[in-house]
N, C-alpha and C positions, 0 to 999 in steps of 0.2 A: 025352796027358799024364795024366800020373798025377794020381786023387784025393788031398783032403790028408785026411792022419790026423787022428783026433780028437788025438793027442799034438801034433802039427805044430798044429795050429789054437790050443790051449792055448798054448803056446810063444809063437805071433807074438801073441795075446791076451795073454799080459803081459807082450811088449816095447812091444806098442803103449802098454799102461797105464801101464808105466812112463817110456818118451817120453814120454807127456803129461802125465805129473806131475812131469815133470824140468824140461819146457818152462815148465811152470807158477810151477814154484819159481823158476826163473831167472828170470823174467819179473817176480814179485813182488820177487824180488832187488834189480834193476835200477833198477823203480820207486821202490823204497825210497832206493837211491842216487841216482839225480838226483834227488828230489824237494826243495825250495830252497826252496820255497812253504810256509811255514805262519805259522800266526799269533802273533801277540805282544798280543795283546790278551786281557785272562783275559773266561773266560768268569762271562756273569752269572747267580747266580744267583735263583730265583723267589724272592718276599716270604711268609714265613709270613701266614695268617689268625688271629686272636684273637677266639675265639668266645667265650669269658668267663673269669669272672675271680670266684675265691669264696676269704674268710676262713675260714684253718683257727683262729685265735685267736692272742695275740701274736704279732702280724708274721709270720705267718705263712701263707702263701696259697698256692693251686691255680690253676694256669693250665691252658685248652684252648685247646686252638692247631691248627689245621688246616696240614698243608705236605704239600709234593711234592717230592722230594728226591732225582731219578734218576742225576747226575753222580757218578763217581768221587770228583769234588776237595769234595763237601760235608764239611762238619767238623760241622756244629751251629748255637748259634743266639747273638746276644749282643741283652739286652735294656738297653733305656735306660729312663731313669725321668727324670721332670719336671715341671713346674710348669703346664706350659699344652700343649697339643697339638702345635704347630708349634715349642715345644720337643724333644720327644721323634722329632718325625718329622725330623727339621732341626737336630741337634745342631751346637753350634760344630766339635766332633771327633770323627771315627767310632769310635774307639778307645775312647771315654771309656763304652762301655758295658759289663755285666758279660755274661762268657760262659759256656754251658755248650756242651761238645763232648762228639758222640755218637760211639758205634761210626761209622764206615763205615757207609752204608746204598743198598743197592743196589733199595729199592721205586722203580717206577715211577708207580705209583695214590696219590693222593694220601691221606692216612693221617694220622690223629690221636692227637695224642700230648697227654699231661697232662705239664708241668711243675710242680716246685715252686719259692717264693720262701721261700725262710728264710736266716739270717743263721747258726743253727749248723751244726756238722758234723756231726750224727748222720745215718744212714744215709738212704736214700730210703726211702719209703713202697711199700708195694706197688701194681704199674701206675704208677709214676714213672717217666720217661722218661728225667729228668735232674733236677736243681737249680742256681738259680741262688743263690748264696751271697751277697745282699742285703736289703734292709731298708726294707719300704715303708711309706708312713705312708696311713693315709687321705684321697682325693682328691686325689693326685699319678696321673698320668696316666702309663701306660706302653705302648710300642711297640716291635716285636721288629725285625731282620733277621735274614737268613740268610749264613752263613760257608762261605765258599768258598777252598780251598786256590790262591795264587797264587806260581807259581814263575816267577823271574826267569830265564831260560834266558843273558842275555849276563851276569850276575854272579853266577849260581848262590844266590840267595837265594829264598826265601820269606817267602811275607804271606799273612794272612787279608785276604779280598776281601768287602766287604759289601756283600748287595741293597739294593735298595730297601726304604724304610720298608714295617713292615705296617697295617694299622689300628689305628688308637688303644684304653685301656679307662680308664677311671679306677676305681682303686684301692676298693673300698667300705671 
């Protein structure tokens, strides 16, 4: 029996290659189609941290705030403001908070970012991450969560999904 040529050996080398990556594609194909199994429940996302909290001068404030934010469906952050602690972390309405929403963020490490609180629209400060467009008074206590994109898949809708409270700061 005849040896096989280095042509001949190339040839069946990438029909074999290509077999198995035909195989493969079909294969992810398929699973793709039966798969029936998934979930409806949105995912949650993690609670920012609030490491402090400093007076830039008329109502006007600095926040740092530690988060982790690896999910696709993250939007940003919406902060609530209140009277007593277990107001702020335990609102009547999760709604009732003011938002700021980021780029998209694909960090997986958790990462610190400065917010500002001011109540006008002049620009962001430089190393401002975001603003929140509010108005705090001194010793009102405020608490963040984190905003999660939720899509209804049986009515084609969308919602912001809020975490869990973060830790409280009172206002100086």
């Amino acid at each position: 029996m005849a040896e096989e040529t280095p042509r001949r050996k190339r040839k069946k080398m990438s029909l074999d290659s290509y077999f198995s990556r035909y195989i493969l594609v079909v294969f992810v194909f398929l699973s793709g189609i039966s798969c029936t199994n998934y979930s409806t429940t949105a995912s949650v996302q993690a609670p920012p941290t609030l490491i402090s909290i400093t007076s830039n001068g008329s109502s006007n404030f600095t926040i740092k705030v530690r988060a982790q934010n690896p999910e696709f469906i993250f939007q940003g952050y919406r902060l609530y403001t209140g009277i007593s602690e277990k107001e702020v972390q335990n609102p009547t309405d999760l709604n009732l908070g003011t938002d700021c929403v980021l780029a998209s963020s694909t960090i997986v490490q958790p990462v610190e970012y400065t917010f500002e609180i001011d109540p006008s629209t002049k620009d962001n400060a430089t190393g401002v991450s975001c603003r929140f467009f509010a108005t705090l008074t001194p010793g009102t206590y405020i608490a963040m969560r984190t905003l999660g994109l939720a899509v209804n898949l049986q009515n084609s809708s969308s919602s912001f999904k809020v975490s869990p409270s973060s830790n409280t700061l009172i206002v100086p």
